[in-house]
C-alpha positions in Angstrom: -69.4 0.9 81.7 -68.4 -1.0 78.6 -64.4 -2.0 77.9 -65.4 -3.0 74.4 -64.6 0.5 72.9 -61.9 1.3 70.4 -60.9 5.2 70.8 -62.1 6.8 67.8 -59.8 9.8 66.2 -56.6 7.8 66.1 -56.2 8.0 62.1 -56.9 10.8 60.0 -55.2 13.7 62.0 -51.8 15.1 62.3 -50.2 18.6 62.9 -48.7 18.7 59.6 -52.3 17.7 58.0 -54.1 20.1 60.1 -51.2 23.2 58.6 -51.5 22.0 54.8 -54.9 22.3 55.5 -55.4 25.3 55.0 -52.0 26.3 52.7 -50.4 26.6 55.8 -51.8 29.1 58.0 -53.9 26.2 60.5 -56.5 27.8 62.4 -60.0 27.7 62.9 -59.6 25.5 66.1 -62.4 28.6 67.3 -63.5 27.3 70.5 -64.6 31.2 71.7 -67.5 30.6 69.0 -68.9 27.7 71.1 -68.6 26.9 74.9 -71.5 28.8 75.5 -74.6 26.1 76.3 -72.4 25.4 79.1 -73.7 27.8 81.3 -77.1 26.0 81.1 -75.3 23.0 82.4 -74.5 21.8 86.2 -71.5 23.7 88.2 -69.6 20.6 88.1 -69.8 20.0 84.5 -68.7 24.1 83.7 -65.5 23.0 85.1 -62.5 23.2 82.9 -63.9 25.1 79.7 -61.5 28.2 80.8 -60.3 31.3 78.6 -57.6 33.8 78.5 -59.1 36.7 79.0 -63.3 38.2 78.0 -61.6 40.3 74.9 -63.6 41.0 71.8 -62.8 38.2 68.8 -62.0 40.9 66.2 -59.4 38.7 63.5 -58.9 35.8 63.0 -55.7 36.1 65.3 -58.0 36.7 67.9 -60.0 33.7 67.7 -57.2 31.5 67.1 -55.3 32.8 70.3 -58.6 32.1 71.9 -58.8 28.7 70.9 -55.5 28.5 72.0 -56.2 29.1 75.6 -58.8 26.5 75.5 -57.0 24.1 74.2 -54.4 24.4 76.6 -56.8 23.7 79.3 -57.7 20.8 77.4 -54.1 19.4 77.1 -53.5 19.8 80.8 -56.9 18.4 81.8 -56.0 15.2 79.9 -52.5 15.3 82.1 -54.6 15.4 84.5 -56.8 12.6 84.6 -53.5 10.3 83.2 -51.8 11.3 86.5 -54.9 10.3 88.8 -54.7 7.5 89.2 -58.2 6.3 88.3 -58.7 5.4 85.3 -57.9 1.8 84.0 -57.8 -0.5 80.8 -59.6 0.7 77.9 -60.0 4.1 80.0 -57.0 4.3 80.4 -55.9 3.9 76.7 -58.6 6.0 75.6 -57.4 9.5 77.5 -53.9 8.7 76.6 -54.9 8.8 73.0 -57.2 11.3 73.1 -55.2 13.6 75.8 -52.4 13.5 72.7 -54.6 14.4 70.4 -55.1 17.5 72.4 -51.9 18.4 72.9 -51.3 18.0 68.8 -54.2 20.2 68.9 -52.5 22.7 71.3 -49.1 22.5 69.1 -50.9 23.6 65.7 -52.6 26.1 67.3 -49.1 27.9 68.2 -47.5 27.4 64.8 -50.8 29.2 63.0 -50.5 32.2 66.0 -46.6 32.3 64.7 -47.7 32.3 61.1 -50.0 35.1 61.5 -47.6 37.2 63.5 -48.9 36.9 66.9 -47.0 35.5 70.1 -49.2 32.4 71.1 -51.0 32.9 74.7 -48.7 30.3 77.1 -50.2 27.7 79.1 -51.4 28.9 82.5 -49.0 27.4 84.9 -52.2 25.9 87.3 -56.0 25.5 86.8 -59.2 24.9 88.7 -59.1 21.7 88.4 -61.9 19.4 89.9 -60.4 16.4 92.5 -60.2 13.4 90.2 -62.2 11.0 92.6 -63.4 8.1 90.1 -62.9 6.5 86.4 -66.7 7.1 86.1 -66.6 10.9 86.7 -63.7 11.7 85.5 -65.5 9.9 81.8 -68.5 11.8 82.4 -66.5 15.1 82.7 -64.6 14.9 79.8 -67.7 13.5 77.4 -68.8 16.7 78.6 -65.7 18.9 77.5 -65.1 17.1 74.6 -69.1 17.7 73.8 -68.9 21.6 74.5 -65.7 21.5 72.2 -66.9 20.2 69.3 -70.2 22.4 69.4 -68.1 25.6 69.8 -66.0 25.0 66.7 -69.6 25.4 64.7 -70.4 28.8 66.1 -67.0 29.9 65.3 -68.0 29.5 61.7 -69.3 33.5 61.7 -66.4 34.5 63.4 -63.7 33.7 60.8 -63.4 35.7 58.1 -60.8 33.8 56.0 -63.0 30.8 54.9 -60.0 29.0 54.3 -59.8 28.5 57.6 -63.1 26.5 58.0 -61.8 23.4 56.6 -59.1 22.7 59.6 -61.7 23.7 61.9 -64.0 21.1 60.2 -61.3 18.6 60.9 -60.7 19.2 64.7 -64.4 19.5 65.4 -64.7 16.0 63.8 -61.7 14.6 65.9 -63.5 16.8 69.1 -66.8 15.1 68.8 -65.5 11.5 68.0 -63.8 12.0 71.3 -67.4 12.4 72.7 -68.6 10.2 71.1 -66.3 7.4 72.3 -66.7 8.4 75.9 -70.9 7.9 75.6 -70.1 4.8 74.0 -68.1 4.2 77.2 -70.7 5.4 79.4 -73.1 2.9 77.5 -75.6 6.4 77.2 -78.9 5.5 75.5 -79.8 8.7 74.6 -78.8 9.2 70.8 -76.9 12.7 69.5 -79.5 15.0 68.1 -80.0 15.8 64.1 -78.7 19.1 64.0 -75.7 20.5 66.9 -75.7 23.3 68.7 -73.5 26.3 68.1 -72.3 27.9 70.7 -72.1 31.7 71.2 -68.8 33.3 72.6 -71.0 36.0 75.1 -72.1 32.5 76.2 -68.3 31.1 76.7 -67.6 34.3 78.6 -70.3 33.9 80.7 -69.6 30.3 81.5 -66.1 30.1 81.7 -64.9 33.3 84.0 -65.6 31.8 87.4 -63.1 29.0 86.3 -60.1 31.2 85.0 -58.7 31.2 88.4 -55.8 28.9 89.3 -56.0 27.4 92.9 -53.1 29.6 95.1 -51.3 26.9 97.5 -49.7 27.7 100.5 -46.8 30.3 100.4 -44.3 29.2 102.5 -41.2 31.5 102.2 -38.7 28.8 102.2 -36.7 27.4 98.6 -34.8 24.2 98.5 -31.9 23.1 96.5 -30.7 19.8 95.3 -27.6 19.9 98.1 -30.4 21.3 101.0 -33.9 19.2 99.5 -37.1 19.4 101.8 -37.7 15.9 103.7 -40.8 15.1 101.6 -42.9 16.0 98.4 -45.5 17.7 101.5 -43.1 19.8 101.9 -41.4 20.8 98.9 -45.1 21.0 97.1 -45.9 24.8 99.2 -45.2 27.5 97.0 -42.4 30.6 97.9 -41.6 33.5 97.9 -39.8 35.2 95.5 -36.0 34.9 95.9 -32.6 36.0 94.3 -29.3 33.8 94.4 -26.3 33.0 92.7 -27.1 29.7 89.9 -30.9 30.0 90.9 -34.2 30.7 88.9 -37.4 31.6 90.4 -40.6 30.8 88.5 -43.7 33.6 89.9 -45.8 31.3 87.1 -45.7 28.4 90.0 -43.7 29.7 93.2 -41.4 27.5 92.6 -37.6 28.2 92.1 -34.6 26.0 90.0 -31.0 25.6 91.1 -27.9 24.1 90.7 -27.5 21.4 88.1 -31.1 20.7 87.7 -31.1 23.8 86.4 -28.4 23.4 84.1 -30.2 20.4 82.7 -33.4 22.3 82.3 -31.5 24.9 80.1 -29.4 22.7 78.4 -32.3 19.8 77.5 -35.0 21.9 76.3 -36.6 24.1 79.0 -39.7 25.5 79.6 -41.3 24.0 76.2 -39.5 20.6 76.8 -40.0 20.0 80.9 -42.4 22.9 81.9 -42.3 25.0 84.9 -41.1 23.5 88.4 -44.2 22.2 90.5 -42.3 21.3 93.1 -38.6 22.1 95.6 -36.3 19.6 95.4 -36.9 16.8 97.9 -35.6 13.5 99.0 -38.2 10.5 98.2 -38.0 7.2 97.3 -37.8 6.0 93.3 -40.5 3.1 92.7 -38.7 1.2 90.2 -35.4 0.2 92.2 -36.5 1.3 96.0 -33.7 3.5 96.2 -34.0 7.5 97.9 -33.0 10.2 94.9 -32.9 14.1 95.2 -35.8 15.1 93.0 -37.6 17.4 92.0 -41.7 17.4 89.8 -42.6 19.3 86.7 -45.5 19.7 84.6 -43.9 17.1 82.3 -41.2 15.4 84.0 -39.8 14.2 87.0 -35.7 14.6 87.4 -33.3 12.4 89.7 -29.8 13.7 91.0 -27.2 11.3 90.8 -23.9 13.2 93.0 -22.1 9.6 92.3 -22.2 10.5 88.6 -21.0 14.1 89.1 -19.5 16.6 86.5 -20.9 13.5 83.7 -23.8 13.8 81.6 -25.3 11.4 84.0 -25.8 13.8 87.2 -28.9 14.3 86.3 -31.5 11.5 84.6 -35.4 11.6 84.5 -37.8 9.7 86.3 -39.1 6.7 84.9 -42.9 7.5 85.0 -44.0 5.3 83.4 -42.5 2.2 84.4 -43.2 4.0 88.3 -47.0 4.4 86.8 -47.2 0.5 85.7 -45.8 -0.7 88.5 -48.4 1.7 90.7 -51.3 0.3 88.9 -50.0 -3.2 89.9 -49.8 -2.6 93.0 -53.2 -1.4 93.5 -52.0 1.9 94.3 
C-alpha cells in the first residue's frame, strides 16, 4: 500500500453548503437508487450496505429517509474501523476524515427529513459488522462501500421528483466517490475507473442488503450494574440484560443496556442520546490508560464516562474518558 496519499473531499463540503443547496430542503443523498450491483459482488464485500426496511420509495421523503438509514450505517462503520485498532498513519488520517464526512453526511440528511415534515429514521443501535482483522481489509471494504455509494446516488436520479434536489445529491456523490477513489489510490489498484458509472437499481439494494439488516444479539445475561455495584471487568459488564425497573434507572431495549445514578444525570443533563448515544456497556471497574488509575465506568457509542465519588455532589463526579489521548498512547504501545 502507498502512504503518499492526501484524502480527497476535505474542502468543498459542509452541512450548511449541502442545505443552501438546494434553498434549503437538502436531500437527494438517494442511496435506495443505487446499492444494487452489490449483490453481484462477494459475501464479504455485501457487508455493511444495510436499509431500514424493503418499503416502496414513493416521495422524495421516502428516499431521503432511505438514504438516511444508509448513511447511518456508513457513519457507524467509519466508528468502527477508528476503534479497531488497525489502521495506522495515513490510513489512519484518511478514515477519520472521511468517517466525518459521513457523519456530516448523516446530520444533513436529518435536518432535510425535519424540513419536509418527517421524523428521521434513528441509527440502529448495533449492526452486522464484519471483525476488523487488518488495515488492508478493512481499506478494501470501505473502497467497496464508498464505490457502491457513490454509484447509488446516480440511479436515484429517476426517483426524485423535485429536481432541485439533484444538485446536493451531485455534491455527495462527488464527495462519495473521491472517497473511493482515495482508497484505490491507497490500494495502489491498476485497474482504471470505467467511462461511464453504473446506476444502481433499488430492487437491487433490497435484494443485496436484507441479509445484513440484522444486528448481532449478545448474550442476555439478566443481571444490571450500577456505578455503586459495577461488574469486575468490561467481559462482564459488555452481556446484554433484561429488562428492569428501579428507582433513578433507565433501561435502553435499543442495546440491553440500562443507566443509573449520576451517570445518568450526566447523560440527561450533557446532551443525551444525540450527544453520548445509547449505553453499550454496565458500569464496571477498569483501569484508565492515561494515569494507570482504576475508575467506575461505563462505554457508549460515543463516549466513555469516569466516576469520580472524591468529587461528589460537584460538577466533577462525573468526567469523560480521554480517548483519544488513551488511543495515542495504545498505538504507541503497540497495542
Amino acid at each position: 500500500m502507498s502512504e503518499n496519499i492526501t484524502p480527497e473531499g476535505n474542502k468543498g463540503f459542509t452541512r450548511r453548503r449541502f442545505l443552501m443547496g438546494t434553498g434549503g430542503v437538502a436531500g437527494g443523498l438517494a442511496l435506495a437508487g443505487g446499492l444494487g450491483s452489490i449483490g453481484k459482488l462477494p459475501f464479504g464485500k455485501q457487508v455493511g450496505l444495510q436499509v431500514a426496511s424493503a418499503q416502496a420509495l414513493k416521495t422524495d421523503l421516502d428516499v431521503i429517509q432511505f438514504a438516511l438509514t444508509l448513511e447511518h450505517f456508513e457513519d457507524a462503520a467509519y466508528q468502527a474501523a477508528n476503534a479497531s485498532g488497525v489502521l495506522k498513519g495515513t490510513a489512519a488520517d484518511l478514515f477519520k476524515a472521511f468517517g466525518d464526512h459521513e457523519h456530516q453526511h448523516a446530520l444533513a440528511l436529518t435536518d432535510v427529513v425535519k424540513k419536509l415534515g418527517g421524523t428521521p429514521v434513528a441509527a440502529q443501535a448495533a449492526y452486522n459488522l464484519p471483525q476488523l482483522q487488518s488495515q488492508d481489509q478493512v481499506v478494501s471494504l470501505f473502497s467497496t462501500i464508498e464505490e457502491v455509494g457513490a454509484g447509488a446516488y446516480l440511479g436515484a436520479a429517476p426517483l426524485l421528483k423535485d429536481k432541485a434536489l439533484l444538485g446536493a445529491a451531485a455534491s455527495i456523490a462527488n464527495i462519495e466517490a473521491r472517497h473511493a477513489a482515495t482508497f484505490k489510490a491507497f490500494m495502489n489498484d491498476p485497474m482504471p475507473s470505467p467511462a461511464f458509472a453504473q446506476a444502481l437499481t433499488y430492487d437491487q439494494v433490497i435484494t443485496a442488503v436484507t441479509p445484513f439488516l440484522k444486528a448481532p444479539n449478545p448474550a442476555t445475561t439478566g443481571k444490571y450494574f450500577t456505578i455503586d455495584n459495577p461488574a469486575s471487568s468490561i467481559q462482564e459488564a459488555i452481556n446484554r440484560v433484561n429488562s428492569v425497573q428501579a428507582a433513578n434507572l433507565q433501561f435502553f431495549a435499543e442495546t440491553g443496556h440500562t443507566l443509573s445514578m449520576a451517570f445518568l444525570t450526566y447523560w440527561q443533563q450533557n446532551g443525551g442520546l444525540k450527544q453520548f448515544g445509547f449505553p453499550i456497556t454496565e458500569p464496571y471497574k477498569g483501569n484508565n490508560r492515561t494515569d494507570g488509575k482504576e475508575y467506575v465506568q461505563q462505554f457508549f457509542q460515543r463516549a466513555r464516562f469516569e466516576w469520580h465519588p472524591e468529587y461528589k455532589g460537584t460538577p466533577f463526579e462525573v468526567e469523560l474518558g480521554l480517548l483519544g489521548a488513551e488511543q495515542i498512547f495504545k498505538d504507541m504501545m503497540g497495542g
